[in-house]
PLY file of the C-alpha trace (Angstrom):
ply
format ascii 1.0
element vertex 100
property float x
property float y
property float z
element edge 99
property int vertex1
property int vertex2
end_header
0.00 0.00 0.00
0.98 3.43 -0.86
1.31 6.37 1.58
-1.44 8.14 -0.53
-3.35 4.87 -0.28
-3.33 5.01 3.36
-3.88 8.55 3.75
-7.07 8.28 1.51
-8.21 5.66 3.69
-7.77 7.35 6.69
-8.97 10.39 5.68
-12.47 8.83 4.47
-12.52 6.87 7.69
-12.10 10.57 9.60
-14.86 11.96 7.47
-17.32 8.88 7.85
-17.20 8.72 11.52
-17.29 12.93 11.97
-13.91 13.10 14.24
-11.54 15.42 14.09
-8.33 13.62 15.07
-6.52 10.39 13.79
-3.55 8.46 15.59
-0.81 6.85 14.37
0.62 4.27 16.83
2.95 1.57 17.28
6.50 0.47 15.72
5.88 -1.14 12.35
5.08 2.49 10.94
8.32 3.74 12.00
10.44 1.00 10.25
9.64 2.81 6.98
10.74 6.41 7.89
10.38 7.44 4.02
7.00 5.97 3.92
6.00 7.66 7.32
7.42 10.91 6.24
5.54 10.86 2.53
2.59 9.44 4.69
2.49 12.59 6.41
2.95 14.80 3.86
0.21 13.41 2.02
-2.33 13.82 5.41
-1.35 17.24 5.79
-2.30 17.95 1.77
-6.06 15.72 2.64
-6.02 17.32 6.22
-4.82 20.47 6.79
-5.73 20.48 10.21
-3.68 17.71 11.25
-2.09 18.00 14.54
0.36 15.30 15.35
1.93 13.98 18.91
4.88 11.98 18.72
5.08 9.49 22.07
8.63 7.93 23.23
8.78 4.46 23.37
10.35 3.01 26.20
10.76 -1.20 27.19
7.62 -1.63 29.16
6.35 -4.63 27.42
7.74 -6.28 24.77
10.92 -5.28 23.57
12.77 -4.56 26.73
16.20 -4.29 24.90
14.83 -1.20 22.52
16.91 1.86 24.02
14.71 4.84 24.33
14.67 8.26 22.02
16.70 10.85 23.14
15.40 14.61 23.56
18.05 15.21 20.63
15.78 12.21 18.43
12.94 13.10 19.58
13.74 16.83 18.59
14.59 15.92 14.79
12.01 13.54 14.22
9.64 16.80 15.29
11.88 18.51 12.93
10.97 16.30 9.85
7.53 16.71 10.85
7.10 20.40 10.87
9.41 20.70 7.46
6.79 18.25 6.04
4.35 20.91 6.88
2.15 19.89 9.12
0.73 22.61 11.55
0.96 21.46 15.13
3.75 18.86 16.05
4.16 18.01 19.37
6.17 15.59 20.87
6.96 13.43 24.55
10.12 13.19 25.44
12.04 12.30 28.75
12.12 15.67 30.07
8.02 17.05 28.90
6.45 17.73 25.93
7.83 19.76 22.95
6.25 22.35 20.94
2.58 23.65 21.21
0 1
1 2
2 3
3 4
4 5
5 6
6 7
7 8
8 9
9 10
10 11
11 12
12 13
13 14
14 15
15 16
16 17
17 18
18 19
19 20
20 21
21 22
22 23
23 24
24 25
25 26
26 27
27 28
28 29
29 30
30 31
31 32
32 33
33 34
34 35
35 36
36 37
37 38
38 39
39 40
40 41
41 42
42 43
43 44
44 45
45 46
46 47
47 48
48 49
49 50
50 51
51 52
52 53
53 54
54 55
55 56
56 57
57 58
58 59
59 60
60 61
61 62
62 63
63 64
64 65
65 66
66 67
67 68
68 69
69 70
70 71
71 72
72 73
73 74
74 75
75 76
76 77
77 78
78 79
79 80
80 81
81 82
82 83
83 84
84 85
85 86
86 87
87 88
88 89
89 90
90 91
91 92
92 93
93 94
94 95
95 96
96 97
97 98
98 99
């Protein structure tokens, strides 16, 4: 599946059930950063509204030997966000929440 696939889908989803907000979650996303990236880009272009959180993973449950973002990863992944122009990026890190 495409990004623009997936964004069309979620976008008709949004619009179906009348919410306002969509979430992203979990790890398999994030092995694709180009995907996730063109993924967003394409969201913002269906959504312009689109407000994104970005939550830290740490080893809670299942992969207890993944090392946890940094503020300086978390930081640039917010980066790459906001440069993909989406309008509110906001993201959890070790030491609060960035942005606003």
């Amino acid at each position: 599946m495409t990004p623009l696939e997936a964004d069309g889908i979620l976008t008709a989803q949004r619009n179906q059930c009348s919410v306002d907000r969509m979430a992203i979650s979990g790890g398999e996303p994030t092995l694709n950063r180009a995907w996730l990236i063109r993924l967003f880009q394409d969201l913002r272009r269906l959504n312009p509204d689109a407000q994104v959180c970005i939550l830290d993973y740490f080893p809670a449950f299942r992969r207890l030997s993944m090392q946890r973002p940094t503020v300086n990863e978390m930081q640039k992944v917010r980066e790459t966000l906001l440069e993909a122009r989406l309008k509110t990026v906001l993201a959890q890190t070790t030491i609060g929440h960035i942005g606003s």
